[in-house]
DRENPA-3360 file (N, C-alpha, C; in nm, 2 decimals, always signed):
BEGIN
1 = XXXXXXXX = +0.08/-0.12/+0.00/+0.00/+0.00/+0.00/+0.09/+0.13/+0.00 ~ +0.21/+0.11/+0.12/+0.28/+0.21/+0.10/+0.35/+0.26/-0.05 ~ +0.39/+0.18/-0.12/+0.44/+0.15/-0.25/+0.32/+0.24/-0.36 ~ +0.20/+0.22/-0.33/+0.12/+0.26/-0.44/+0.07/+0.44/-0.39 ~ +0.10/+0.46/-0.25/+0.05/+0.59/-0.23/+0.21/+0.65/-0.24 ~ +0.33/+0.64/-0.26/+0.45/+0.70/-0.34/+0.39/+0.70/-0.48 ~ +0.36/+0.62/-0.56/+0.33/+0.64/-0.68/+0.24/+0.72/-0.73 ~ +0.16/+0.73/-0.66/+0.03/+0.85/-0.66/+0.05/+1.00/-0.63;
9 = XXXXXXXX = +0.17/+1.01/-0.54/+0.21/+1.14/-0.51/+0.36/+1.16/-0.66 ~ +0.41/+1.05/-0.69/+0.51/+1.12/-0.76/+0.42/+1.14/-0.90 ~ +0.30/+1.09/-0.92/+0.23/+1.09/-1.06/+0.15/+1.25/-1.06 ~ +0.15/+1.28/-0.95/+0.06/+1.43/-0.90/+0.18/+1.54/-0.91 ~ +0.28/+1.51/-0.91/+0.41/+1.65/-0.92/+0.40/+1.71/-1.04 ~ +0.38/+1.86/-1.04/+0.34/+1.90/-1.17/+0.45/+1.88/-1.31 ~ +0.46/+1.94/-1.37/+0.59/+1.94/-1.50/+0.61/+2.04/-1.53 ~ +0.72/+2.08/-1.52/+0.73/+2.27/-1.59/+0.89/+2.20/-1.67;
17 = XXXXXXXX = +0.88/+2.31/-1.78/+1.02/+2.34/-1.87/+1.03/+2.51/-1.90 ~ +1.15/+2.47/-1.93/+1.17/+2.63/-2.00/+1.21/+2.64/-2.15 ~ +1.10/+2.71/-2.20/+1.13/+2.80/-2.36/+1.27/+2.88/-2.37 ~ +1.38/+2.79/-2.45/+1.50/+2.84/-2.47/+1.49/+2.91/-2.60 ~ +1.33/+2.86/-2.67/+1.31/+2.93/-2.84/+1.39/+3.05/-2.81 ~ +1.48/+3.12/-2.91/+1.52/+3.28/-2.96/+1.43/+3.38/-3.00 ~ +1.32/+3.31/-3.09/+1.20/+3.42/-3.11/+1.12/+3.35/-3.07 ~ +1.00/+3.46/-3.03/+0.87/+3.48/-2.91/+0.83/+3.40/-3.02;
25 = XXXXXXXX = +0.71/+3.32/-3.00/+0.62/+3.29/-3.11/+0.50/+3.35/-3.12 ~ +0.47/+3.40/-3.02/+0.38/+3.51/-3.03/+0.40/+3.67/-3.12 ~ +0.53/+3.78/-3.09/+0.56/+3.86/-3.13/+0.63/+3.84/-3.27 ~ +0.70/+3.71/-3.27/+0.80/+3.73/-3.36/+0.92/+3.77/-3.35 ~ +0.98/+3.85/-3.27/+1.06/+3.97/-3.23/+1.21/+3.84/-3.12 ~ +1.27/+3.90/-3.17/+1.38/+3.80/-3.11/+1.38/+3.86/-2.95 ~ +1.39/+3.74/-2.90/+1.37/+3.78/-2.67/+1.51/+3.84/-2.69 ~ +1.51/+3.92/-2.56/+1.64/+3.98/-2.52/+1.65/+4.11/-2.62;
33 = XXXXXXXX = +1.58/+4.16/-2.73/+1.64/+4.25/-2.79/+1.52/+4.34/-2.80 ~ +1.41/+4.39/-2.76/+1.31/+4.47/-2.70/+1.36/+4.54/-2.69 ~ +1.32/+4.65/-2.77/+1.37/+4.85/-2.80/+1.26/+4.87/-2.65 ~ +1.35/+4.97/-2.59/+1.26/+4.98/-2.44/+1.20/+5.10/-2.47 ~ +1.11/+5.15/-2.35/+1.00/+5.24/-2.41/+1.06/+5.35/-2.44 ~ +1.12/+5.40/-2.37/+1.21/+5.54/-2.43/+1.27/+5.54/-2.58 ~ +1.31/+5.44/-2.62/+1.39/+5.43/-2.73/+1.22/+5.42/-2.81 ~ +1.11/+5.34/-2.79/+1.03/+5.33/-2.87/+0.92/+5.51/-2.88;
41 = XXXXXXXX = +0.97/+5.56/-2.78/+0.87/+5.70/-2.78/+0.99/+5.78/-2.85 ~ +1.11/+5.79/-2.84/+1.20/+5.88/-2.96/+1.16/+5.84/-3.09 ~ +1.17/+5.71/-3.14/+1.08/+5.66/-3.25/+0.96/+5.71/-3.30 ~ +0.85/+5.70/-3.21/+0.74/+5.79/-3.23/+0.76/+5.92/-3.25 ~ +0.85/+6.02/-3.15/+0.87/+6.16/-3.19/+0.95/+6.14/-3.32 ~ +0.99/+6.11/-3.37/+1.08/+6.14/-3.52/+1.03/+6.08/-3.61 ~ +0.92/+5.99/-3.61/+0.78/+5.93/-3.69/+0.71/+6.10/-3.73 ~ +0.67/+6.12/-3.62/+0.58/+6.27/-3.61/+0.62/+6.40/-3.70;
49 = XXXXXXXX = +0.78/+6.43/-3.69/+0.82/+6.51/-3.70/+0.94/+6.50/-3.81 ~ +0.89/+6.37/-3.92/+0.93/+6.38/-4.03/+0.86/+6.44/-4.16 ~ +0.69/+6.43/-4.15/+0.62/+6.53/-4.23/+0.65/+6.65/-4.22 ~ +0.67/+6.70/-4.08/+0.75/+6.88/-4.10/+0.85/+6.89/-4.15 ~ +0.96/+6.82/-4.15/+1.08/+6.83/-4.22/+1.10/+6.83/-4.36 ~ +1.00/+6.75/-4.43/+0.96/+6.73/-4.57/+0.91/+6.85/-4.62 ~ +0.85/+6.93/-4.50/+0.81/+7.03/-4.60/+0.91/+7.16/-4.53 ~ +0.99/+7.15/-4.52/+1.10/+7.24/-4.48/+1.14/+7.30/-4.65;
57 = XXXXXXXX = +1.17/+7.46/-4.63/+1.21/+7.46/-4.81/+1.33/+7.42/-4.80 ~ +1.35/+7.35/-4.94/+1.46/+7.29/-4.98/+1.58/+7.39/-5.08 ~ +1.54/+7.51/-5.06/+1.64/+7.61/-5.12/+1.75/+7.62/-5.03 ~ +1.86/+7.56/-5.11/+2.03/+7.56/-5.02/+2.06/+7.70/-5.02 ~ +2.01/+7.79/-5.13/+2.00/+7.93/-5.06/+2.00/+8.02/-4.96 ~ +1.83/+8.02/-5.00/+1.79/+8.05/-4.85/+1.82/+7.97/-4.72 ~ +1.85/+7.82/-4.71/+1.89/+7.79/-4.60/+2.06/+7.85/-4.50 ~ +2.12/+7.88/-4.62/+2.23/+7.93/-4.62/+2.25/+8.06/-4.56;
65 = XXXXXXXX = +2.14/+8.14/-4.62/+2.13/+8.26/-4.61/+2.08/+8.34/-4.40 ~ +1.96/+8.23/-4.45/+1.94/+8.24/-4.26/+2.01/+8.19/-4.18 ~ +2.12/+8.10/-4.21/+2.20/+8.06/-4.12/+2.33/+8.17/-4.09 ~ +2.37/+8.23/-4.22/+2.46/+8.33/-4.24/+2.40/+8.47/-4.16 ~ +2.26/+8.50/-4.22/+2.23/+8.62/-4.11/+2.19/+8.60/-3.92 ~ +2.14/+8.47/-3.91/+2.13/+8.49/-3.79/+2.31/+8.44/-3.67 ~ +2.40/+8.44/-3.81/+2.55/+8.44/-3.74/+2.62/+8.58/-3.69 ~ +2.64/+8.64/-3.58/+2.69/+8.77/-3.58/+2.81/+8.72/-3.56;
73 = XXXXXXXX = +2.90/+8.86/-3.66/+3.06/+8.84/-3.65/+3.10/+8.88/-3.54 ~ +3.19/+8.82/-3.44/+3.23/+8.88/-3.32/+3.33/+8.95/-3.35 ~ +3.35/+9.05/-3.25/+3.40/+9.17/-3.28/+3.57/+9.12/-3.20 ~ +3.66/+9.22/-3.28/+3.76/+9.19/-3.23/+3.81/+9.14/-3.15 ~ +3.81/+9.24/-3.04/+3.82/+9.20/-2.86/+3.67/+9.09/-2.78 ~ +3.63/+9.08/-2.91/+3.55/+8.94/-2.79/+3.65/+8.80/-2.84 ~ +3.70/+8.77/-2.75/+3.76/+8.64/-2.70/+3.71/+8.54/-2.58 ~ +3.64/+8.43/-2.69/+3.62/+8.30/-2.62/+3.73/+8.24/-2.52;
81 = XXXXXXXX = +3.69/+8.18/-2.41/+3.76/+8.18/-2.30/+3.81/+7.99/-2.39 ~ +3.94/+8.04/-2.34/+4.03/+7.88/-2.38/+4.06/+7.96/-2.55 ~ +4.06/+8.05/-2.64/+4.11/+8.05/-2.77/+4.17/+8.22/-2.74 ~ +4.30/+8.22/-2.82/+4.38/+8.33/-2.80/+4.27/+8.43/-2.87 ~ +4.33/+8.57/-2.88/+4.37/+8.64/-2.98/+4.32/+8.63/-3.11 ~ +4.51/+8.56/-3.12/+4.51/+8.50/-3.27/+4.39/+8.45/-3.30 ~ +4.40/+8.31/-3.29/+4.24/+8.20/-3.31/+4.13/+8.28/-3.32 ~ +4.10/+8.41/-3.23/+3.99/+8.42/-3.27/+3.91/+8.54/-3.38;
89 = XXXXXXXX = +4.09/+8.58/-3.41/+4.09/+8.72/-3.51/+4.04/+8.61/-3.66 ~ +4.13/+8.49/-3.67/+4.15/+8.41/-3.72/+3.97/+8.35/-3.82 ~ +3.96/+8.33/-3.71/+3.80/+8.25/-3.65/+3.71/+8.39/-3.78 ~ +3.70/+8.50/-3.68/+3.64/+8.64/-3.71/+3.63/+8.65/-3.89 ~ +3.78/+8.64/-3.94/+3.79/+8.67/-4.11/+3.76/+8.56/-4.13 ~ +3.76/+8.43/-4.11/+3.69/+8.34/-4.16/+3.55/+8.31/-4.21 ~ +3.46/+8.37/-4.09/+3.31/+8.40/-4.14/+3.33/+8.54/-4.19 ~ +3.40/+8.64/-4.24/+3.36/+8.76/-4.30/+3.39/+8.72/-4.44;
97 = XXXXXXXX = +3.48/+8.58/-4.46/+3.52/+8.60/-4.64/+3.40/+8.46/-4.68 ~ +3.33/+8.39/-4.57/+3.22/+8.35/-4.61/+3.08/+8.38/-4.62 ~ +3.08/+8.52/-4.55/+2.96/+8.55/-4.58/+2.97/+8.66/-4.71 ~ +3.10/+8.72/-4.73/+3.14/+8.78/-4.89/+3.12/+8.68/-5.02 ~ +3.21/+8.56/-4.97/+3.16/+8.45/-5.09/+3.01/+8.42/-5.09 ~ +2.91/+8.39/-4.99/+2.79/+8.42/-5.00/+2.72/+8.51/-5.07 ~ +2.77/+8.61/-5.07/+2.69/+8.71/-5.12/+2.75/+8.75/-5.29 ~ +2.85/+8.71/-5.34/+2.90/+8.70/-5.46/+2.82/+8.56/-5.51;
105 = XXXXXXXX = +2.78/+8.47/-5.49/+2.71/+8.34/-5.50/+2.59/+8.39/-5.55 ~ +2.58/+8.41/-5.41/+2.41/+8.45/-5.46/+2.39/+8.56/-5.55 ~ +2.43/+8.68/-5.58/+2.45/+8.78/-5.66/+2.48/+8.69/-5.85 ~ +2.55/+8.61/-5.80/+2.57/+8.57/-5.96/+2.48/+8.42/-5.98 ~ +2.41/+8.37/-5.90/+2.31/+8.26/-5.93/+2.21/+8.34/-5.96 ~ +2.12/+8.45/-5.90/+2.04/+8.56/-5.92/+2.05/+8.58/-6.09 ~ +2.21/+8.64/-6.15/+2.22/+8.70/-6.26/+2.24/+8.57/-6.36 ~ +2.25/+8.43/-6.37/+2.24/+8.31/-6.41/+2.09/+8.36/-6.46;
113 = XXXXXXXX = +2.00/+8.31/-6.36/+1.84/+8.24/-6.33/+1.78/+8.37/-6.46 ~ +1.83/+8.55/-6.42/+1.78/+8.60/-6.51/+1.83/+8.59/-6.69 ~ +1.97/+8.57/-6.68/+2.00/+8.54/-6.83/+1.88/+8.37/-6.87 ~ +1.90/+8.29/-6.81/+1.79/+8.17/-6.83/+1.70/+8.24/-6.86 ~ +1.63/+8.32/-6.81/+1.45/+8.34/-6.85/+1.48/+8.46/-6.93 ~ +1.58/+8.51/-6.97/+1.56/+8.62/-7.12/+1.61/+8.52/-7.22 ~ +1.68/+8.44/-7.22/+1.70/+8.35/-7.33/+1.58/+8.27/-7.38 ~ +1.53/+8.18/-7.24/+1.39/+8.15/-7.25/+1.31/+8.19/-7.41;
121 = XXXXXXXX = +1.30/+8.33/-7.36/+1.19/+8.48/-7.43/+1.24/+8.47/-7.53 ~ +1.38/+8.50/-7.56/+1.41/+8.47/-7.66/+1.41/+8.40/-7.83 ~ +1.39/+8.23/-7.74/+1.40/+8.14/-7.80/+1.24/+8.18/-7.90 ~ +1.11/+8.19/-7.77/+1.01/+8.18/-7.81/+1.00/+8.29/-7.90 ~ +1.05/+8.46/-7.91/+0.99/+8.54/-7.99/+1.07/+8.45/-8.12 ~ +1.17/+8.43/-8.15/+1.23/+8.39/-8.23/+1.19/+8.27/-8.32 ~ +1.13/+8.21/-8.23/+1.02/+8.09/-8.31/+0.90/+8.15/-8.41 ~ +0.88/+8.26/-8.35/+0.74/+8.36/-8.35/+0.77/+8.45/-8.51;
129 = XXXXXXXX = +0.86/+8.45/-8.53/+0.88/+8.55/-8.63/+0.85/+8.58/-8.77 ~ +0.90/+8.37/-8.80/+0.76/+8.32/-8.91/+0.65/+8.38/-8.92 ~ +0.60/+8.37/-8.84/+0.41/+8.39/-8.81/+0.44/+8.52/-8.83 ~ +0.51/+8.62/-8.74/+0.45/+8.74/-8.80/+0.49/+8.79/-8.94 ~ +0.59/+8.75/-8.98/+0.62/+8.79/-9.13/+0.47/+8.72/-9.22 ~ +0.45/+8.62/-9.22/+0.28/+8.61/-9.28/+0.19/+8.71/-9.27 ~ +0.22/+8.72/-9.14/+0.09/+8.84/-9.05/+0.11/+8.94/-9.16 ~ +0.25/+9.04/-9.18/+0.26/+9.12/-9.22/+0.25/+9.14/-9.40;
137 = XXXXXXXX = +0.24/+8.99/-9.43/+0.23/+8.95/-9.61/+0.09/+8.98/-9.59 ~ +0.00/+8.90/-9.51/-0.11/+8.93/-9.51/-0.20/+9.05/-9.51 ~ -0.09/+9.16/-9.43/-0.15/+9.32/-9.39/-0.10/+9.35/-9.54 ~ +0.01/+9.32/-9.61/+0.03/+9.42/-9.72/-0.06/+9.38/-9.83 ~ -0.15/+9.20/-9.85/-0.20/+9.24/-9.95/-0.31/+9.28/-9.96 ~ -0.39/+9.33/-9.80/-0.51/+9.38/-9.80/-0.61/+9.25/-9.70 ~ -0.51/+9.16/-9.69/-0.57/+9.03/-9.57/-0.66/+9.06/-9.46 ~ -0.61/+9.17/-9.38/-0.59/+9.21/-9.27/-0.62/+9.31/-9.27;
145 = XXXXXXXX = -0.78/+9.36/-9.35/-0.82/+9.46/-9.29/-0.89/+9.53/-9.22 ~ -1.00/+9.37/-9.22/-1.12/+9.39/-9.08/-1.10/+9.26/-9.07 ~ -1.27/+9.18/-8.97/-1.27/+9.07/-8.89/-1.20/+9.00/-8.83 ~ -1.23/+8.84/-8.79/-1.14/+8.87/-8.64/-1.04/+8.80/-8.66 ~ -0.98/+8.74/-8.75/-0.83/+8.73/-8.80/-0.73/+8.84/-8.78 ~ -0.80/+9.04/-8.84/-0.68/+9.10/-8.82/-0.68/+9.15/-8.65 ~ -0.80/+9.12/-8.58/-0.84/+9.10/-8.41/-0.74/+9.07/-8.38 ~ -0.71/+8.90/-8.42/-0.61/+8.81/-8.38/-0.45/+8.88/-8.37;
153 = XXXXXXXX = -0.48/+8.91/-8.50/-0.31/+8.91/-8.56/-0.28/+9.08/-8.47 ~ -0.35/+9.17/-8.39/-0.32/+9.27/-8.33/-0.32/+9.23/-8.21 ~ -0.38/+9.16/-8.15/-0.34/+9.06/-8.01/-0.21/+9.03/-7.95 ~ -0.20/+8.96/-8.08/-0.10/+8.86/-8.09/+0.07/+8.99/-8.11 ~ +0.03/+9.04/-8.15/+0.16/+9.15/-8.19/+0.17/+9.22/-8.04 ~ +0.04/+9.29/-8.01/+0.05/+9.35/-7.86/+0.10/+9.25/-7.72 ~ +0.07/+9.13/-7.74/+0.13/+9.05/-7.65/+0.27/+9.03/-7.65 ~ +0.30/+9.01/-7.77/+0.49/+8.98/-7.78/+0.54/+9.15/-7.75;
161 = XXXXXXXX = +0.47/+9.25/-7.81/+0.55/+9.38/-7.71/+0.56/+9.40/-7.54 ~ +0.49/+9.36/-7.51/+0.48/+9.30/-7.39/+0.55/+9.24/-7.32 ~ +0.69/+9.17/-7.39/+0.83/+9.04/-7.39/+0.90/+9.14/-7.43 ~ +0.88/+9.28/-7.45/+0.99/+9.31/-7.53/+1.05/+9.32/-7.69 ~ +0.91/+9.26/-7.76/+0.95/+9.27/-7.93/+0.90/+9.42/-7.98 ~ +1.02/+9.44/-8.06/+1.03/+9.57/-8.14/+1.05/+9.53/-8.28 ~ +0.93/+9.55/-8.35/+1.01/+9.58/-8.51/+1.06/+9.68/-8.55 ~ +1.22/+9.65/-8.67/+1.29/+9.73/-8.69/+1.22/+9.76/-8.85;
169 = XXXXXXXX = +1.13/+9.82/-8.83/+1.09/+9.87/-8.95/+1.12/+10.04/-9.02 ~ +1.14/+10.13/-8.95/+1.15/+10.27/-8.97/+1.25/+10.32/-9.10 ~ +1.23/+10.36/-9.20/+1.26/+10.44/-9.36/+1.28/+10.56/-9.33 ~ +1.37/+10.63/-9.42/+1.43/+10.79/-9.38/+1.53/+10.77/-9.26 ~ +1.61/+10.66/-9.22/+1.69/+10.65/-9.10/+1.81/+10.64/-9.17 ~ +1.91/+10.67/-9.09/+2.02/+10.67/-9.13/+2.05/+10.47/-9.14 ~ +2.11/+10.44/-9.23/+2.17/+10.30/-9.25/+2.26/+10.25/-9.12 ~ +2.24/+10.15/-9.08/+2.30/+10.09/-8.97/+2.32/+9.96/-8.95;
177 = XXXXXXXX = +2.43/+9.87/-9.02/+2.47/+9.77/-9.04/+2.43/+9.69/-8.90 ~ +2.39/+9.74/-8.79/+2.38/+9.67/-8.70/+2.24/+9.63/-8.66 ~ +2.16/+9.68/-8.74/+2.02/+9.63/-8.74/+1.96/+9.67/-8.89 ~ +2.04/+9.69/-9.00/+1.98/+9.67/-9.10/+2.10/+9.57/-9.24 ~ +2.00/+9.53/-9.30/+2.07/+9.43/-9.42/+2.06/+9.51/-9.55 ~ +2.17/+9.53/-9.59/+2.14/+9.63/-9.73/+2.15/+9.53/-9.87 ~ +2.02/+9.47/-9.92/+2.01/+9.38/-10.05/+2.02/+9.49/-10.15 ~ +2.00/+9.65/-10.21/+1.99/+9.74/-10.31/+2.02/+9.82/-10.26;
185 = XXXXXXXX = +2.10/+9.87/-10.33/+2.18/+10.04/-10.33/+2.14/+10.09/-10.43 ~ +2.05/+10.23/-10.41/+2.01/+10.31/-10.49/+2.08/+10.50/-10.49 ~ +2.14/+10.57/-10.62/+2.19/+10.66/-10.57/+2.08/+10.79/-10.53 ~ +2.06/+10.82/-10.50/+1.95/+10.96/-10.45/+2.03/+11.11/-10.43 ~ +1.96/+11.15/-10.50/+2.02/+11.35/-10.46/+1.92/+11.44/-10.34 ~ +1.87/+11.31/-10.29/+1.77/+11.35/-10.16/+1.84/+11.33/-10.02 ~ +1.94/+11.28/-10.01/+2.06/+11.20/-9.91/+2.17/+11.26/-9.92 ~ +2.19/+11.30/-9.76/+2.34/+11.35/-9.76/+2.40/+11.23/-9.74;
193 = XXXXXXXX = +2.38/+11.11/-9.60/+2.41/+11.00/-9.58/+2.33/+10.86/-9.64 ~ +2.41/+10.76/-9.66/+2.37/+10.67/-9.69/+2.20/+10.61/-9.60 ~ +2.08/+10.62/-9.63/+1.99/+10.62/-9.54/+1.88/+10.49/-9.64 ~ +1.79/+10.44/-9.49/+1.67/+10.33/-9.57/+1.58/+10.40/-9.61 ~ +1.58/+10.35/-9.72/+1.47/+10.38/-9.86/+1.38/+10.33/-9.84 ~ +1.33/+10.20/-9.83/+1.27/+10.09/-9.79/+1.27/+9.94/-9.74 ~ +1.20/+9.88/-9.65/+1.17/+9.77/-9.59/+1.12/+9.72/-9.70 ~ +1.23/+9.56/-9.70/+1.23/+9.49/-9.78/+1.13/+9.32/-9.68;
201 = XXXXXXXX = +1.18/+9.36/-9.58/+1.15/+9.27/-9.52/+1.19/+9.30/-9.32 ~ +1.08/+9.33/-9.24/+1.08/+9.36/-9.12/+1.18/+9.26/-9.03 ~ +1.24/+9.41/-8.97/+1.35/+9.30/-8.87/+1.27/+9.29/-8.74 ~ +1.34/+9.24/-8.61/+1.31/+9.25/-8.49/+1.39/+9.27/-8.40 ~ +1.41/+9.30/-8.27/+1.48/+9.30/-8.17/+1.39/+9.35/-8.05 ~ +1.45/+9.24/-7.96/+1.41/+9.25/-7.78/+1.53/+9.30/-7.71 ~ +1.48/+9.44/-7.65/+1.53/+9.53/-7.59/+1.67/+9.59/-7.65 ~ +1.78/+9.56/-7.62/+1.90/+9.59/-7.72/+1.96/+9.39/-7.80;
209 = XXXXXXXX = +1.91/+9.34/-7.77/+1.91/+9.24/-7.89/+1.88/+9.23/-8.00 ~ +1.91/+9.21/-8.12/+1.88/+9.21/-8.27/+1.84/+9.07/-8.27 ~ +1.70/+9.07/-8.27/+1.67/+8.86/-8.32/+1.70/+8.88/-8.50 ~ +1.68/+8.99/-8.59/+1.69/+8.97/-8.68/+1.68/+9.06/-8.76 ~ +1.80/+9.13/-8.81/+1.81/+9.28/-8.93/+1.72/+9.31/-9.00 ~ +1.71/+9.43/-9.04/+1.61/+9.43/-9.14/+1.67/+9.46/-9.25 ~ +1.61/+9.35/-9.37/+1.63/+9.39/-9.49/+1.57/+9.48/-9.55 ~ +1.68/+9.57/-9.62/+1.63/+9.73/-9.65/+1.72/+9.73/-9.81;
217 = XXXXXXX = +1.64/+9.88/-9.87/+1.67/+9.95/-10.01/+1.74/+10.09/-9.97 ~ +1.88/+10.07/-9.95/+1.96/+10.20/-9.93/+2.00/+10.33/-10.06 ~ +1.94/+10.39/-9.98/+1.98/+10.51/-10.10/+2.08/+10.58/-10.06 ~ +2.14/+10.59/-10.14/+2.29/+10.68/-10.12/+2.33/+10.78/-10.19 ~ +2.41/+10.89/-10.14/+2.40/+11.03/-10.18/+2.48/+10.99/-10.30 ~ +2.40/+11.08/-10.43/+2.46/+11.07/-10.58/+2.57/+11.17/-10.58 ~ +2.68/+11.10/-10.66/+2.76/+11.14/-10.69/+2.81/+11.25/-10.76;
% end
């Protein structure tokens, strides 16, 4: 009897083991390596506060620029405690030939950005010039002298003045190789100087640029 109530009590002792597994089977997440809460709430803050960063402006300019102005150059005699003198006269011209190079930078990326957008203008009156020379075949043979084609074609002329286009059309001027093409030389006793007789074909130019001479009939003082 004694023999069967030992067996009864060793059959009643519970069973435990221990989970040596590496990863939880529940999380997934390898044991022992749990980001602790602080590390997981810095995560959250820099989760948060990467949509603001995204929309930070991305001009290396202007970031430059407010970094440079809110820098004051220290004045001679201020000396940081632990740097001589020297070091900090040193220190001093070092941000004054960087905020000069700054400002030469920026001054000539400025004058870049503007040559880009008059070339731009350029390109486009220049494209444009076909079209008005029709415009103007059209005005001479009588095309263009009501409805709303010649509407159009005045629109369209007062918009590109607007960019800056000038026709070099003007007769009775003195001749000037630099915006006119001379195809006929005629002699005249009406001319002291060589001057245009007539447009042969309209030039243009934006502002002091010549997009294209005008072909003219020079008359020149007779002999």
């Amino acid at each position: 009897m004694a023999n069967h109530g030992n067996e009864h009590e060793h059959e009643s002792e519970p069973v435990s083991f221990r989970d040596n597994r590496k990863i939880d089977p529940e999380t997934g997440k390898v044991r022992g390596q749990e980001a602790p809460a602080d590390a997981e709430a810095a995560d959250e803050a820099a989760a948060a506060e990467a949509p603001a960063a995204e929309g930070v402006d991305g001009d290396a300019l202007s970031q430059a620029e407010a970094i440079l102005n809110s820098t004051d150059v220290p004045a001679g005699e201020s000396v940081a405690q632990g740097v001589d003198s020297e070091q900090a006269a040193e220190l001093r011209n070092d941000l004054l030939r960087l905020q000069a190079e700054y400002v030469n930078y920026r001054k000539r990326v400025e004058r870049d950005r503007a040559v880009a957008g008059q070339m731009a203008i350029v390109g486009v009156l220049n494209s444009l010039l076909p079209v008005l020379d029709d415009i103007d075949a059209a005005r001479q043979h009588g095309d263009l002298e009501d409805g709303p084609f010649a509407a159009i074609a005045t629109k369209l002329e007062n918009v590109l003045k607007v960019y800056g286009l000038e026709p070099i059309s003007e007769t009775d001027v003195e001749f000037d190789p630099n915006v006119h093409e001379a195809l006929m030389q005629q002699q005249s006793a009406d001319v002291q100087v060589d001057s245009v007789s007539q447009i042969l074909r309209t030039g243009y130019k934006a502002g002091e640029r010549v997009l294209r001479a005008a072909q003219v009939i020079v008359a020149v003082p007779a002999e």
